[in-house]
C-alpha positions as CSV (number, residue, x, y, z in Angstrom):
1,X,-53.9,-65.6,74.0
2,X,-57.4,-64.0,73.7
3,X,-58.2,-63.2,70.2
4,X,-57.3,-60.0,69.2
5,X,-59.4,-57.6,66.2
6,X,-56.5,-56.4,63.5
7,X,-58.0,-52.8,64.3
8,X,-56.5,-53.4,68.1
9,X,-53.0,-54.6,67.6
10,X,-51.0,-51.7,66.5
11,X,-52.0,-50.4,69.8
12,X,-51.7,-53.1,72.2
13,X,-48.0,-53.7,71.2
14,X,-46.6,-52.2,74.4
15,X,-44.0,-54.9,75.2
16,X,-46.6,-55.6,78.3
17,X,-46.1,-59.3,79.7
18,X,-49.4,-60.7,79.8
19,X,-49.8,-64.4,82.0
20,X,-51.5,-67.4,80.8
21,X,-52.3,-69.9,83.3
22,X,-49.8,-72.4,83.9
23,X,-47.1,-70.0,84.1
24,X,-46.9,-69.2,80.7
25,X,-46.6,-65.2,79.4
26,X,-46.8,-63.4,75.8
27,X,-46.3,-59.9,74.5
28,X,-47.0,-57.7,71.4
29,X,-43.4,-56.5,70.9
30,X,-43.8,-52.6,70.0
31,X,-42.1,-52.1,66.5
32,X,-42.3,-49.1,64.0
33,X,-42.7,-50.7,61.3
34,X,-46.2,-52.4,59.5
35,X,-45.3,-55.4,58.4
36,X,-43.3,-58.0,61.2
37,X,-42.1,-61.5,60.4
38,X,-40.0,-64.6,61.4
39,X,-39.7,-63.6,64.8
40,X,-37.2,-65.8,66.9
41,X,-35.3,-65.6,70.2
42,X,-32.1,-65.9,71.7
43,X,-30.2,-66.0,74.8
44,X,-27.6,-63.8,75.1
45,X,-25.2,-61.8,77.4
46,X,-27.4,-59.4,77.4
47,X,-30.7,-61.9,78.5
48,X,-33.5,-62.8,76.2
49,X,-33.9,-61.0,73.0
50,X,-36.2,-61.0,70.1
51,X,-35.1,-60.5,66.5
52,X,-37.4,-59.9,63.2
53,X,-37.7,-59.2,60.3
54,X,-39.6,-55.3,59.2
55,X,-40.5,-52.3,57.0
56,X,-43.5,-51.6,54.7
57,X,-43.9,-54.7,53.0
58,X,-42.0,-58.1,52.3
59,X,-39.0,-57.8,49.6
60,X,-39.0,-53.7,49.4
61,X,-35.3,-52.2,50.5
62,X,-36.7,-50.8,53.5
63,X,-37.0,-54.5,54.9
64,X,-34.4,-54.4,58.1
65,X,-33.6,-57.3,60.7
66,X,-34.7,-56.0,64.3
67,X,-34.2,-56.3,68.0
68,X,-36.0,-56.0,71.3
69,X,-34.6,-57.4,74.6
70,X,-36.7,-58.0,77.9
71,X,-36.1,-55.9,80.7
72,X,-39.2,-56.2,82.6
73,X,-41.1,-55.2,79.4
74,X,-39.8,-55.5,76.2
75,X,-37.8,-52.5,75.3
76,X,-38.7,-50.6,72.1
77,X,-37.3,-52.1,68.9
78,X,-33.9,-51.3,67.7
79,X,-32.9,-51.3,64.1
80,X,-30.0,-53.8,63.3
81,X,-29.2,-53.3,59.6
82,X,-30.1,-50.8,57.2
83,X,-28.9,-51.2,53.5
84,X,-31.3,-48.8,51.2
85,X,-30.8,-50.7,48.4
86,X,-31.2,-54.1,49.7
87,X,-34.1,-55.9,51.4
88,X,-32.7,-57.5,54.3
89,X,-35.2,-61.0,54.6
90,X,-34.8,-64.4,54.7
């Protein structure tokens, strides 16, 4: 992946597959919130899905576990848990 400014993320977070050579593709996963972390993916029924970690900042209550599947593109992200008085991290 090219490098990318910080300025130019929030917007290129499409879910667009980009190709590498060798067969090899990444995306920016869109997601609403400004801080992302420990991203990993599974295999599901469903297909291939991505689940994070997100909300304003690391260890606030507004820290929720997400999802985005790939259809194509990744879909846009889907809020999993949401416990106002708890931050949901690892």
């Amino acid at each position: 992946m090219s490098q990318i400014a910080p300025e130019e993320i929030a917007v290129s977070m499409t879910g667009e597959l980009h190709h590498f050579a060798a067969g090899r593709q990444y995306a920016l996963l869109p997601s609403p919130c400004i801080q992302n972390h420990a991203a990993f993916l599974v295999s599901g029924k469903k297909g291939l899905s991505c689940l994070w970690f997100g909300g304003s900042l690391e260890g606030k209550s507004d820290i929720s576990i997400y999802r985005s599947e790939l259809d194509g593109e990744w879909k846009p992200a889907e809020r999993l848990t949401d416990d106002p008085r708890h931050s949901e991290q690892n």
